[in-house]
Each structure stands twice: as C-alpha cells, then as structure tokens.
LUMTORBA-491300 format. One line per 3 residues: number of its first residue (from 1); their letters; for each residue z, x, y of N, C-alpha, C. Coordinates in steps of 0.2 Angstrom, whole numbers, plus 5000, padded with zeros to 4 digits. Example, Ala and Ser with C-alpha at 12.3 -4.5 7.8 and 13.67 -1.06 7.14 Angstrom:
2
1 = as = 5039 5066 4972 5039 5062 4978 5039 5066 4984  5035 5064 4989 5036 5068 4995 5039 5064 5000
END
This chain:
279
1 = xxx = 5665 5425 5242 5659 5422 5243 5654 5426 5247  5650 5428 5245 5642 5428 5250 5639 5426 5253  5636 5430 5260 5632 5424 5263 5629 5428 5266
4 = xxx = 5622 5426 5266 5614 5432 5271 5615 5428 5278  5614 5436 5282 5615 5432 5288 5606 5436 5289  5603 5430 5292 5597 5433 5293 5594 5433 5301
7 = xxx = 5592 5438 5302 5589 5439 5310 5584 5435 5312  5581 5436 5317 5576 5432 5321 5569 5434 5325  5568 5433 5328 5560 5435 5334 5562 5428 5337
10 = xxx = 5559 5432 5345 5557 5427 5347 5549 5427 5348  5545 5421 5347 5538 5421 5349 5537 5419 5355  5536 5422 5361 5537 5421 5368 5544 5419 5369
13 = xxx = 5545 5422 5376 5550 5421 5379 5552 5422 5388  5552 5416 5392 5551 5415 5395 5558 5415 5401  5558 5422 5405 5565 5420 5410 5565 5417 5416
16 = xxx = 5572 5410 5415 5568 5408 5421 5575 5410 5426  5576 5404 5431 5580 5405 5439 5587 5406 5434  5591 5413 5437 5597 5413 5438 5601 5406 5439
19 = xxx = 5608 5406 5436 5612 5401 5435 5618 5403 5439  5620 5397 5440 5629 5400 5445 5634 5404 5441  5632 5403 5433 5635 5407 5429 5635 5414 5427
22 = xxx = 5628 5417 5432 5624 5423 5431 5620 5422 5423  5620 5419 5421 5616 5419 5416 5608 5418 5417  5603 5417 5415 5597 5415 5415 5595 5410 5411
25 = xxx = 5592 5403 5414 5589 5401 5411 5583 5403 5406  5579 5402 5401 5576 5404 5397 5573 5399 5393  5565 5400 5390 5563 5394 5387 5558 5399 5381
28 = xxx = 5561 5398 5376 5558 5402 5368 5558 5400 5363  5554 5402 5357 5553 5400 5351 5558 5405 5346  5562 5402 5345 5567 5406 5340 5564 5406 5333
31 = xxx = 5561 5412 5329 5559 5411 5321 5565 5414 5319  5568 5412 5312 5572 5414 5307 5567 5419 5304  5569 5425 5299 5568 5428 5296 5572 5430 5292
34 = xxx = 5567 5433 5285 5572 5432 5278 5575 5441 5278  5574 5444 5282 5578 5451 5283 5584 5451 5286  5589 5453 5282 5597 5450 5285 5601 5457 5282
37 = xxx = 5608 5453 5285 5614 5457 5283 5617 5452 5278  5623 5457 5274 5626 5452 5269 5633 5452 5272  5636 5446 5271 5644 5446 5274 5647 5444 5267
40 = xxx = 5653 5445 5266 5657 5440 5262 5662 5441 5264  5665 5437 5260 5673 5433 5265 5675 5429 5257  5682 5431 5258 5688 5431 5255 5695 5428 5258
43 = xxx = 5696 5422 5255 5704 5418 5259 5709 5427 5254  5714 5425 5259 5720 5429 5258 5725 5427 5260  5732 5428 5257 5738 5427 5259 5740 5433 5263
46 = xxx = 5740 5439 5262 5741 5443 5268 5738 5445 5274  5737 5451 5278 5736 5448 5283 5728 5449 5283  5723 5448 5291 5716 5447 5289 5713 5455 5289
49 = xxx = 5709 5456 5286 5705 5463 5287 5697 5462 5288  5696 5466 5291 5688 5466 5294 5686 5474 5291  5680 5475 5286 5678 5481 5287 5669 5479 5285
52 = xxx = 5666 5487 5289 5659 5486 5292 5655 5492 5287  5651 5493 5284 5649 5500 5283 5646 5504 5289  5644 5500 5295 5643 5505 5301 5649 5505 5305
55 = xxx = 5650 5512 5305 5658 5513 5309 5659 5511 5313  5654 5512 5320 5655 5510 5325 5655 5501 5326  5654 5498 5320 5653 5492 5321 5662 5489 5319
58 = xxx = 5664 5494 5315 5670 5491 5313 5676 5492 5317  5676 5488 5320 5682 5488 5326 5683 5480 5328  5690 5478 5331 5692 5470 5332 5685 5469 5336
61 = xxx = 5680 5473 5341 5676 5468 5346 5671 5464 5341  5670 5466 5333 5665 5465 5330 5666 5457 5330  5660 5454 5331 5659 5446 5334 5660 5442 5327
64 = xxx = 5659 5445 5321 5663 5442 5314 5672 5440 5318  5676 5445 5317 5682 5445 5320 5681 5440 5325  5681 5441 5331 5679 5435 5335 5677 5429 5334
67 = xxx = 5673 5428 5327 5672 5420 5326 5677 5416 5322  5681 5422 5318 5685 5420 5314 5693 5419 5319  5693 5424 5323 5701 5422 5329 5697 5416 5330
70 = xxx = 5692 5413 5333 5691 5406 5335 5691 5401 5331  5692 5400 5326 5693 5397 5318 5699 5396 5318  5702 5402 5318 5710 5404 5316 5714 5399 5319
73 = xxx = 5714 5400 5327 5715 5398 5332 5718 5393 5332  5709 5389 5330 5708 5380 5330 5710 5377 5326  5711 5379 5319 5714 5376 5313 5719 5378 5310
76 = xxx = 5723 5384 5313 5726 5387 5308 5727 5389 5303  5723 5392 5303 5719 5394 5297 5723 5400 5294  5724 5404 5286 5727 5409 5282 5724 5414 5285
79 = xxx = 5725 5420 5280 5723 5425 5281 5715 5424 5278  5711 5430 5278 5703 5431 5277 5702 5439 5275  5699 5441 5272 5696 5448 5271 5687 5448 5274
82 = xxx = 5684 5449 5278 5676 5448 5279 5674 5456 5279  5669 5456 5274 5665 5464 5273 5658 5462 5276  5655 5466 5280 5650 5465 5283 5646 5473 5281
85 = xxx = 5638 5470 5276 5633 5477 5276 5629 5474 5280  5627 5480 5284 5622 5480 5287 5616 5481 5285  5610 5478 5288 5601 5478 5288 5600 5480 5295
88 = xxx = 5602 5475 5299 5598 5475 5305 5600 5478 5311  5598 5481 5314 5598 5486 5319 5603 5483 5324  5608 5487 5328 5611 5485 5333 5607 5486 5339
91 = xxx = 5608 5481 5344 5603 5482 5352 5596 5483 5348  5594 5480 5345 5587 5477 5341 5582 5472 5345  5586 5467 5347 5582 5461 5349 5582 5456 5343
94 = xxx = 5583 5458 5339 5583 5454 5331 5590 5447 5329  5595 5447 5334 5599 5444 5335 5604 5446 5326  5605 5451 5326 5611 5453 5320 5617 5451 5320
97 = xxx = 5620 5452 5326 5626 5451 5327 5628 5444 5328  5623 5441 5334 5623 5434 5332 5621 5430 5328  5620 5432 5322 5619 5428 5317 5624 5429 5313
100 = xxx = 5628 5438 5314 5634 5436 5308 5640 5430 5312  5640 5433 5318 5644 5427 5321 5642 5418 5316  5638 5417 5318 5638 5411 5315 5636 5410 5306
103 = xxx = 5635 5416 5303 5636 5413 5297 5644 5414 5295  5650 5417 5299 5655 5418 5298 5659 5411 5300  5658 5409 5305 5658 5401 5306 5656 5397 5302
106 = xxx = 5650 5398 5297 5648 5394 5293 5652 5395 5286  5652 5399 5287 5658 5404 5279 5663 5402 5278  5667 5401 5284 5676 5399 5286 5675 5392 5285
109 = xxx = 5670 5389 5286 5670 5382 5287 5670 5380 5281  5665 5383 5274 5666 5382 5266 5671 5383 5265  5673 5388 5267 5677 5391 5262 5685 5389 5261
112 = xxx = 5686 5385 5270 5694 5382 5270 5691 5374 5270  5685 5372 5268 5684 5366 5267 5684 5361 5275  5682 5364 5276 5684 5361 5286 5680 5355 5285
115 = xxx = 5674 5355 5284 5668 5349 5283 5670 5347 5290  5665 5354 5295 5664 5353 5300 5656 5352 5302  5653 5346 5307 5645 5343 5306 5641 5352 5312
118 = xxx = 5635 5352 5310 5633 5355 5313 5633 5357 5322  5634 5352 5324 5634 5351 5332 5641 5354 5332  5646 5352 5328 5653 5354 5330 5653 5363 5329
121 = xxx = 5649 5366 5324 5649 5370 5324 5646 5375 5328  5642 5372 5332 5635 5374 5340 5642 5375 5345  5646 5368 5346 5651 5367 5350 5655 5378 5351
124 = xxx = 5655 5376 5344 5661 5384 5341 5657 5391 5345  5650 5390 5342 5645 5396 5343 5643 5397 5352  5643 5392 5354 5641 5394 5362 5649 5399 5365
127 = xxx = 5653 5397 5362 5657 5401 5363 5659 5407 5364  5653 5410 5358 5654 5419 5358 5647 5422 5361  5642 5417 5359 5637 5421 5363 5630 5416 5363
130 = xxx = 5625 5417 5367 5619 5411 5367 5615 5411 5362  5614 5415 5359 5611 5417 5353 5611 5414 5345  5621 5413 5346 5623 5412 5340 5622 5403 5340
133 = xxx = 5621 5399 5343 5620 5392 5341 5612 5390 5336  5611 5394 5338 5602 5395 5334 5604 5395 5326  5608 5402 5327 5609 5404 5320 5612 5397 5315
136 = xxx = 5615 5393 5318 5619 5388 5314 5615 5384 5309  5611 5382 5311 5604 5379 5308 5598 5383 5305  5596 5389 5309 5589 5394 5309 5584 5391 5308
139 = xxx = 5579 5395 5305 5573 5390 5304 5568 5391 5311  5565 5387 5314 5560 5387 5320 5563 5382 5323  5566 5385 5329 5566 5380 5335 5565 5383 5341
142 = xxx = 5564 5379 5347 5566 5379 5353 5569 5381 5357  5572 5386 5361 5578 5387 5365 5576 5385 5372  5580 5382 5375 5579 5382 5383 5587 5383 5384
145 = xxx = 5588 5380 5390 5595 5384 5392 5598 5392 5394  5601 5392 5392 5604 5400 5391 5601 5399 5384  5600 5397 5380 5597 5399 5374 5602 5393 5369
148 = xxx = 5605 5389 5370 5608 5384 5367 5605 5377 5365  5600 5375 5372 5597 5369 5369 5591 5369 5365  5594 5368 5360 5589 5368 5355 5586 5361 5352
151 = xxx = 5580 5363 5351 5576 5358 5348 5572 5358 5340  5572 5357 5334 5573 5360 5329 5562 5357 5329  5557 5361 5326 5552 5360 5327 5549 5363 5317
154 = xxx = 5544 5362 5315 5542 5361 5311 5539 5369 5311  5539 5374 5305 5539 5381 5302 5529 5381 5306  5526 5385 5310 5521 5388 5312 5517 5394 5311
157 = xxx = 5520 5397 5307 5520 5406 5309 5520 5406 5298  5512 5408 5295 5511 5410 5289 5511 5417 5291  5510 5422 5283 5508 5426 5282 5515 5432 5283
160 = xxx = 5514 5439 5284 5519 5444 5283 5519 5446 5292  5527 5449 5291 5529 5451 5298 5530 5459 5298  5527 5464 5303 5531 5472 5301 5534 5471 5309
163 = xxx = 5541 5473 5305 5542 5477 5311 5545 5482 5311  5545 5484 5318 5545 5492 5319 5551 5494 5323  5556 5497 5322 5563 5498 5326 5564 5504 5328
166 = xxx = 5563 5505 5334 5564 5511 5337 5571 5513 5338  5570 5520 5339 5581 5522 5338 5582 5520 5345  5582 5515 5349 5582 5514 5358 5587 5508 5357
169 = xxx = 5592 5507 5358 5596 5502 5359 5598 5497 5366  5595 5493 5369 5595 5491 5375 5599 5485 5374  5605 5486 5379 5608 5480 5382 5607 5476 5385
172 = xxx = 5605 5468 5381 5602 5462 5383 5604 5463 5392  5611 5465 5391 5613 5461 5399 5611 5466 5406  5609 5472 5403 5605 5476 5406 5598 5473 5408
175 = xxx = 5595 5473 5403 5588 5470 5405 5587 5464 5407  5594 5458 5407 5593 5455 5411 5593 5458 5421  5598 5462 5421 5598 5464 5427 5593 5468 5430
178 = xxx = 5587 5468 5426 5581 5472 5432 5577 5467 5432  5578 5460 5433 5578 5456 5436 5576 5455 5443  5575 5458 5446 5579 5457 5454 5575 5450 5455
181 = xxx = 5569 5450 5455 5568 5442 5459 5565 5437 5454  5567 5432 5455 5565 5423 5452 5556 5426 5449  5555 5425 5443 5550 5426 5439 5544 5419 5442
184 = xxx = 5539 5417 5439 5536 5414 5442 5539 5405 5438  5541 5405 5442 5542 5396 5441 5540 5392 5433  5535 5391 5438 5527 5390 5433 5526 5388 5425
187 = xxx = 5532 5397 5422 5528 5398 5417 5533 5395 5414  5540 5394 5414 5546 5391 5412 5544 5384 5408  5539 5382 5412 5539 5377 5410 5532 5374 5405
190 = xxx = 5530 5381 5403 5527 5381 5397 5531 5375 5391  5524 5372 5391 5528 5367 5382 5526 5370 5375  5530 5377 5373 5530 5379 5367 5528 5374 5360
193 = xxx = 5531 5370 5361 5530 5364 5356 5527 5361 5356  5519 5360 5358 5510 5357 5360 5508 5361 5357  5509 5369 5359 5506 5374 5357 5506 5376 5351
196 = xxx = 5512 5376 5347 5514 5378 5340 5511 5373 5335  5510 5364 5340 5507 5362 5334 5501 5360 5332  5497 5364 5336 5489 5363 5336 5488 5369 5332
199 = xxx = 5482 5366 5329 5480 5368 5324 5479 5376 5322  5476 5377 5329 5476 5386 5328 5480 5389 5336  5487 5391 5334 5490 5394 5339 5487 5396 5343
202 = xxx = 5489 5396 5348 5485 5400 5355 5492 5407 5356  5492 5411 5353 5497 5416 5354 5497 5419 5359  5491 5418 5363 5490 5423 5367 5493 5418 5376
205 = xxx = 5498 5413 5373 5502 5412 5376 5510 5411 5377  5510 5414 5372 5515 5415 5372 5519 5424 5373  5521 5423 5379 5523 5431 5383 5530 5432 5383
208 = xxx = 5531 5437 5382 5539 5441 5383 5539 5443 5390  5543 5438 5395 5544 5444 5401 5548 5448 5400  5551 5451 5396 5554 5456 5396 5551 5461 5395
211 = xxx = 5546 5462 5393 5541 5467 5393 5539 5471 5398  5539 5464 5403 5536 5468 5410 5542 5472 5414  5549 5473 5410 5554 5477 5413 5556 5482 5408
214 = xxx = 5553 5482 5401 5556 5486 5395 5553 5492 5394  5544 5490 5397 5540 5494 5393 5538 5498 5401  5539 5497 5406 5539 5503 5409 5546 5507 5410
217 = xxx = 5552 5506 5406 5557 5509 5405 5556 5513 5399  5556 5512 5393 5552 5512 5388 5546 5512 5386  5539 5518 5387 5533 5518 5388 5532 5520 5380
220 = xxx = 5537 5521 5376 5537 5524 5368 5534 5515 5365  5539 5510 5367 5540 5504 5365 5533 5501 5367  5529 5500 5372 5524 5499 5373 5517 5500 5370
223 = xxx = 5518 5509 5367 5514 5511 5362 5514 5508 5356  5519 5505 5353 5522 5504 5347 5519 5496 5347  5518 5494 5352 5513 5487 5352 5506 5488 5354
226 = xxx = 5505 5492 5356 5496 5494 5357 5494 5495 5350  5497 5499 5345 5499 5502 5340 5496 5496 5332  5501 5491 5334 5499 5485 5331 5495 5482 5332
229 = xxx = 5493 5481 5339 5486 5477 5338 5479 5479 5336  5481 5485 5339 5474 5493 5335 5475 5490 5326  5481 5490 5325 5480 5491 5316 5478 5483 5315
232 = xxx = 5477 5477 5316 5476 5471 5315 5480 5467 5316  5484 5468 5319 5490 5464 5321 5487 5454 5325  5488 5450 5321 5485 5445 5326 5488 5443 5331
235 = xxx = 5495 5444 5332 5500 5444 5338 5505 5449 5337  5508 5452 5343 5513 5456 5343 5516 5456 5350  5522 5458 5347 5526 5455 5356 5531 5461 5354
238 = xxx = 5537 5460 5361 5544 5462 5359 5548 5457 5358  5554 5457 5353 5558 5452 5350 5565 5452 5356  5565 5447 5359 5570 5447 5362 5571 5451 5371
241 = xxx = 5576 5456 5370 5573 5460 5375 5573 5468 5373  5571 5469 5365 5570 5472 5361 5577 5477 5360  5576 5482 5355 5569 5485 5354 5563 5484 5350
244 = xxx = 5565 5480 5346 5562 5479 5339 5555 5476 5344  5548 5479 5340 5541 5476 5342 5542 5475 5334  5537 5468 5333 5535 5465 5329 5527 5462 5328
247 = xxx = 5523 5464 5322 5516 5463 5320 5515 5459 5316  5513 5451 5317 5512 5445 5313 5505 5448 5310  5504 5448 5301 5497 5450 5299 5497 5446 5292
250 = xxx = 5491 5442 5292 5487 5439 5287 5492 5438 5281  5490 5444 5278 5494 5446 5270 5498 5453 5272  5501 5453 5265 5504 5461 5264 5501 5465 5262
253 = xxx = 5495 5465 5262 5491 5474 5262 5489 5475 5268  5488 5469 5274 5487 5472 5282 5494 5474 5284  5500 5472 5281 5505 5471 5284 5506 5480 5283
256 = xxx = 5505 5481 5276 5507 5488 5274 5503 5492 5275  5497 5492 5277 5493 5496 5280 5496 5496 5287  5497 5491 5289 5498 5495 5296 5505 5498 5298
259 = xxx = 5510 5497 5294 5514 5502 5292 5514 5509 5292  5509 5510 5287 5507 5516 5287 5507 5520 5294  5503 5519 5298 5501 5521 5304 5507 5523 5309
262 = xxx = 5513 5521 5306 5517 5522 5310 5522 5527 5308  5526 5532 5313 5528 5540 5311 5537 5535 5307  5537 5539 5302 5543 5540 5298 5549 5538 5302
265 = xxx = 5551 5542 5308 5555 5540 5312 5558 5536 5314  5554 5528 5313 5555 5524 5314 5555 5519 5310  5560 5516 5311 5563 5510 5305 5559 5503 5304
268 = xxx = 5556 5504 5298 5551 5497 5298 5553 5495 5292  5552 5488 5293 5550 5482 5288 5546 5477 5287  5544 5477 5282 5539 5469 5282 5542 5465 5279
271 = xxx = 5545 5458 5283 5548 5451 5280 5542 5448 5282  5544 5441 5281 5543 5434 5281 5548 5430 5286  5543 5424 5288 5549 5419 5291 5552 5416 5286
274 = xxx = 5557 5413 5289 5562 5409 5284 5561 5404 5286  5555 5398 5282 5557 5390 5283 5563 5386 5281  5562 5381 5284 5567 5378 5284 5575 5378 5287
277 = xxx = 5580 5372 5284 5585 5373 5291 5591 5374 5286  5596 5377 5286 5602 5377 5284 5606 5369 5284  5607 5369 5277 5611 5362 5275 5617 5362 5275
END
C-alpha cells in the first residue's frame, strides 16, 4: 500500500516560557501542504525491513522504524517491509519526518486492521515527537503546547506557495537553545483563530520567533525572505525553525515568476495547501 506523507508551514510561530520538561511552550498555525514523500508498507512473515533512498536516512533511528517498534510493541504486530522516497528536505522546518512518522502509524493501523480512533493515534504520535500528532489529521490547525494541542480550524490560506530550500540544515533543538531568556509573554497569547477568520488576513501578525535567532545565524536565509517579498510575495516567513523560507502568491505565474529570481542552487517548489482533514 501507498501513502503520501505531506509536509507543512507553520504561519506564525510563537515561543513561549520554558517547561520542567525543557521543552517550549509554543502557539502556531500548522498548514498541511500537498508536497510530500511517498511511503509504502507491506505486511510480511519474515523479519521487518526498512529502506530509504537517502542513505543517511536509512538507518534503525529513522522515525518510520520507530513508529512501527511502537505499533509492534503494542499489538503485536507481524513482520512489515516500509520503503520511504524522499521529497522533502531533512532539517527543513517542513515537518518530513514527522509526518512519515505518522502516516506510518496511520498505515500500520490499515493495514493490520487496528480501527484505531484518531485521538488514540495522537496518544501514539506525541510519543515520538511534537510535530507528529498534527500530521494524524493535517489540514489547518492550531498548535499550542509543545505543539500537541491542537484545535482543528477551517482551510484560510488560497492561492500557490514557493518555497525555497536552502542546503543549511538546522537542528530544531538547537534553535531552541539560543533561546537564553523568556520571549515576551504577551505575544503567546496571540488568538491565531480571530485572525485567520476575518475576512482579510492580517499576516502581518503573525511572526516566527525563530527568525530573530536564525537569520542573524544564517544572514543567507534572511535574504531568501527580503527576496520574496521584493518579488510579490504577499506573506513570507520562516517555516518552523527553518530552513525552508516560504512565499504565499496570488496564482502560479507570480508564484513562478518569483521563482525565477532565485539562483539554481537552491531547492524550490511551488505547492498548494492541502484542505481538509484525514478520514
């Protein structure tokens, strides 16, 4: 069986106070997007095998593998074959890995007939990383929490999306670590959800504080969003805690045009959001 596992954006992304878990509280707008990786998976009698077409991804830590030991575990489950091609960049900010995570959970769940409900499957998903409970549903929601409570919210975001991947791979837990002090309270408690449903966006509220510790690490990444708002970009942000910078524009000739503008070097696409929820 086949299954698209598709990536993300966040549209603003707000860090708030440190937790006793060292985590970060956080309050974001997760978009799904129709630009993905493919997985498939195969029951087997003998034993399980995992392979990747990027090498470095093809190793037991791959969070495929890990969704599946946690499946396995729980129900005792057979063997499984899972082939995973790649699209979307590693240390992207595009949430890749946590998505195959949970369509691998969703896969396991067809495919050995588990007719497990979606909340139990969130249960499953917080367990390998905060990311991945979004992907169980996708679509546009809410995160708050470490990025698990979610609130599922009606599709806001028309038109085409470029983004721009630069070869810089940043370790989320890294950027949370230049962090050093409590961001401003305040902004946490932004209500994403007012905003998105009036009538004309106010985007110009919703901010990545990651940016303010990415882009004078990465002054290249920076340029790569001045870049799209110069070409028409109506909004552009970083996705996550990047690298991936992303340019929301009207249709697909602004989108493609502003394409153009950017050097070979770097890895672009123009998708769409994906509405709607996973059934």
């Amino acid at each position: 069986m086949n299954f698209l596992s598709y990536s993300k954006i966040n549209i603003g992304l707000i860090i708030g106070e440190k937790r006793p878990d060292n985590y970060h509280n956080i309050n974001t707008v997760y978009q799904e997007l129709l630009f993905h990786d493919i997985i498939t998976l195969k029951r087997t009698k003998a034993k399980n095998s995992f392979t990747c077409d990027i090498k470095d991804l093809d190793n037991r830590d791959n969070l495929c593998v890990k969704a599946w030991a946690i499946m396995k575990d729980k129900f005792g489950l057979d063997g499984i074959s899972i082939s995973l091609k790649k699209n979307i960049p590693v240390g992207a900010g595009l949430g890749g890995g946590s998505s195959n995570a949970a369509v691998t959970l969703k896969g396991v769940n067809e495919l050995f007939n588990l007719e497990l409900s979606s909340p139990e499957l969130r249960d499953v998903a917080i367990k390998i990383g905060a990311d991945v409970p979004f992907f169980i549903d996708g679509g546009t929601q809410i995160g708050k929490g470490v990025g698990d409570i979610l609130s599922k919210v009606g599709p806001f975001l028309d038109g085409f999306i470029l983004l721009i991947m630069p070869k810089i791979q940043i370790k989320t837990s890294w950027a949370y670590g230049q962090f050093k002090n409590v961001l401003d309270g305040k902004s946490s408690n932004i209500n994403f959800g007012s905003l998105i449903n009036k009538k004309n966006t106010p985007f110009e509220m919703f901010k990545n504080d990651f940016e303010l510790v990415i882009f004078p690490a990465y002054p290249e990444i920076r340029r790569i969003k001045n870049l799209l708002l110069e070409s028409g970009a109506r909004y552009a942000s970083l996705s996550g805690s990047g690298s991936t910078v992303f340019g929301l524009f009207y249709d697909e000739a602004e989108a493609i045009l502003a394409k153009s503008e950017f050097s070979s070097e770097y890895h672009s696409v123009i998708t769409r959001p994906k509405t709607g929820f996973a059934t």
